[in-house]
C-alpha positions as a Python dict, from the first residue, in 0.01 Angstrom:
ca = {
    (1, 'X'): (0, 0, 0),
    (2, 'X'): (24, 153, 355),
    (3, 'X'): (294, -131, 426),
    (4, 'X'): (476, -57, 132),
    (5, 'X'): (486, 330, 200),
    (6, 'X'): (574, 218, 594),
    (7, 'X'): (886, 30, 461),
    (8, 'X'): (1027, 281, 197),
    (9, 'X'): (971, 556, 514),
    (10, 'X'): (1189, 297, 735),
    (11, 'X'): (1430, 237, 408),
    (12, 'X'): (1471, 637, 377),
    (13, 'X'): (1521, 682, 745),
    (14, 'X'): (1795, 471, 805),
    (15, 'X'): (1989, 592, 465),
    (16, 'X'): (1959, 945, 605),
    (17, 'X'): (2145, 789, 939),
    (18, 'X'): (2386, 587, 733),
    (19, 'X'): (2498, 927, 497),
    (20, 'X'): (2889, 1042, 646),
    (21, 'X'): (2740, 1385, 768),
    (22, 'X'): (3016, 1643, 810),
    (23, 'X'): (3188, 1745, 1104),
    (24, 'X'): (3076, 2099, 1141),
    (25, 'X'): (3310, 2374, 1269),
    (26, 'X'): (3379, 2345, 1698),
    (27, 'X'): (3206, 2596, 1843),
    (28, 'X'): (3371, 2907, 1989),
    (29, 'X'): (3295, 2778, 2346),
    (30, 'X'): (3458, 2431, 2269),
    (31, 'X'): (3769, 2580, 2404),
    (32, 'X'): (3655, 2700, 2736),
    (33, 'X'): (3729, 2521, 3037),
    (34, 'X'): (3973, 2371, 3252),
    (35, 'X'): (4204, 2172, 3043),
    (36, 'X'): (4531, 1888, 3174),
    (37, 'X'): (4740, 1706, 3023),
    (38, 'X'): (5123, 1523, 3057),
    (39, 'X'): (5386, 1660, 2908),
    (40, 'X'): (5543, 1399, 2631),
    (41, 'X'): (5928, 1544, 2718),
    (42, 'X'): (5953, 1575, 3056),
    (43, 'X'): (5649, 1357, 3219),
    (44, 'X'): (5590, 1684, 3401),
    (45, 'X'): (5182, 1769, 3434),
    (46, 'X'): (5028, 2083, 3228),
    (47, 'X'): (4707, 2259, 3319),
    (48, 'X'): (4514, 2547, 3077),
    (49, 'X'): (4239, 2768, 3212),
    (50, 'X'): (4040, 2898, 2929),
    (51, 'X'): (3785, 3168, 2951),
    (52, 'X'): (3618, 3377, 2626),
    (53, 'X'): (3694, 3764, 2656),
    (54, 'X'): (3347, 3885, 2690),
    (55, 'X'): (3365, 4194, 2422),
    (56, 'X'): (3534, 3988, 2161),
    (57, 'X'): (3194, 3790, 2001),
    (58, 'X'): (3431, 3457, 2031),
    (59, 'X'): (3736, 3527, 1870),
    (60, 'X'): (3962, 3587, 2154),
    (61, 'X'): (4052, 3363, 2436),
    (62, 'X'): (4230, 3450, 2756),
    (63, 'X'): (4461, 3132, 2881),
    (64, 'X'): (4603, 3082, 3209),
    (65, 'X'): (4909, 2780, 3222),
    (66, 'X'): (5081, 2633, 3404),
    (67, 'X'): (5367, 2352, 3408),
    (68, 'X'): (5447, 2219, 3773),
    (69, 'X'): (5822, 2087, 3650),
    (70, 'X'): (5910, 2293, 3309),
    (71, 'X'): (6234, 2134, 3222),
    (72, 'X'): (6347, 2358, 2951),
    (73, 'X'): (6521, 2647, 3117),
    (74, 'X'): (6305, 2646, 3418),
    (75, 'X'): (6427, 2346, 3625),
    (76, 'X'): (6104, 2382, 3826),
    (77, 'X'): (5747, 2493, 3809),
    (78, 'X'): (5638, 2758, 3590),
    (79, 'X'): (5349, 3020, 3482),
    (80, 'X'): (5202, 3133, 3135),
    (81, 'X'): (4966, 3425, 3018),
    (82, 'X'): (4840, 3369, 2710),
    (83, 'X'): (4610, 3525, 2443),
    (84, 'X'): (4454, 3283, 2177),
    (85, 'X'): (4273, 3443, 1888),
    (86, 'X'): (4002, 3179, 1679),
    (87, 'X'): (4165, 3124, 1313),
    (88, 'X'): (3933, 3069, 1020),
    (89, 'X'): (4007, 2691, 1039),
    (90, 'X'): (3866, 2672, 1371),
    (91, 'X'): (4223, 2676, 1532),
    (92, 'X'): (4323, 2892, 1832),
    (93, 'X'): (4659, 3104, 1757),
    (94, 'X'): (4816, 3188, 2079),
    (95, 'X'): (5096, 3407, 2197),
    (96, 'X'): (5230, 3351, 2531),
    (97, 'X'): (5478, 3496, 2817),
    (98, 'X'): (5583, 3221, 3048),
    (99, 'X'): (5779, 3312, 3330),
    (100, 'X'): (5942, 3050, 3615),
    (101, 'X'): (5836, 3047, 3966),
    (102, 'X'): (6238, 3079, 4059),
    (103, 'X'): (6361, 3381, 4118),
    (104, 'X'): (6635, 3422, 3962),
    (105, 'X'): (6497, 3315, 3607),
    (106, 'X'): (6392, 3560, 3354),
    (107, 'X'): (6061, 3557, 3192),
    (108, 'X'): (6007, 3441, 2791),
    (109, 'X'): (5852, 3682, 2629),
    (110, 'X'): (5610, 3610, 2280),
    (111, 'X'): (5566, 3266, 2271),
    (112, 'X'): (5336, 3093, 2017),
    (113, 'X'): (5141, 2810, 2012),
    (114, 'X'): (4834, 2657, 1826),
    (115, 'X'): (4520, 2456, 1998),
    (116, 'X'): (4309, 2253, 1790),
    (117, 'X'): (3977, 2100, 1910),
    (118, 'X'): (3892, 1719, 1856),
    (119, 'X'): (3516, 1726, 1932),
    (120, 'X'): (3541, 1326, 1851),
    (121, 'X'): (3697, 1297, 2213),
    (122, 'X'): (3682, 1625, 2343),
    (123, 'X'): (4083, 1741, 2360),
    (124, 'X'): (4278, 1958, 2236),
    (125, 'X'): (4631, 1923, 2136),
    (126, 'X'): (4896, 2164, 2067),
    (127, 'X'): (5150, 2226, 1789),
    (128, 'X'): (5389, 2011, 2007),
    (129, 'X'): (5145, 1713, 1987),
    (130, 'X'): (5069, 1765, 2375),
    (131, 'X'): (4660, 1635, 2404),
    (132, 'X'): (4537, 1832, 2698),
    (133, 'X'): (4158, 1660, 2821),
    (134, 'X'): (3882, 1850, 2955),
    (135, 'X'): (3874, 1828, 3334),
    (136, 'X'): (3568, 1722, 3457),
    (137, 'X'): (3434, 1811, 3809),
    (138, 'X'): (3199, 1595, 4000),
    (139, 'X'): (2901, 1786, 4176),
    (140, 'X'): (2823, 1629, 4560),
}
């Protein structure tokens, strides 16, 4: 009897590992971090800072960007301010201004954007189809 109730405990425990448990919702701190990634036009290389604003309980994101070749209108490096606010899907919906290091170029006002977060392989990818990956730093 003790065998038996052994092997329908086994049986039960690997069912409950086999079941397609869902993904649940990426946390609000999924999106923090230091984030790079190539740009798909332009070959040029991306790079996200993103920090939680303390007083806003996760919802809102402050995002620092930058492009080090933007081709479109910039014809050189450029600089982005951003503010992403956490959507009900999980989502970060971001406005932007971006602004060129040159000095003669003007600065684009009220640009948007959306971040989603693969937790499968820890990335995010914008509405452009950009993947940015989590930079990882290596203590000494």
């Amino acid at each position: 009897m003790r065998r038996l109730a052994a092997l329908l405990g086994l049986l039960f425990g690997v069912l409950l590992l086999a079941m397609d448990v869902p993904t649940p919702a990426p946390s609000r701190l999924a999106f923090e971090g230091c984030w790079y990634a190539k740009d798909r036009a332009d070959g040029s290389q991306l790079r996200l800072r993103i920090v939680e604003e303390s007083r806003s309980d996760g919802r809102v994101f402050l995002i620092q960007g930058s492009d080090n070749r933007s081709g479109d209108g910039c014809d050189g490096p450029s600089r982005t301010r951003e503010l992403g606010v956490l959507t009900a899907e999980g989502d970060l919906a971001i406005t932007a201004v971006r602004w060129c290091l040159a000095e003669e170029a003007e600065p684009v006002y009220f640009l948007t954007d959306t971040l989603r977060y693969r937790r499968q392989d820890d990335t995010l990818t914008n509405s452009a189809g950009v993947v940015f990956h989590r930079e990882r730093f290596l203590a000494r």
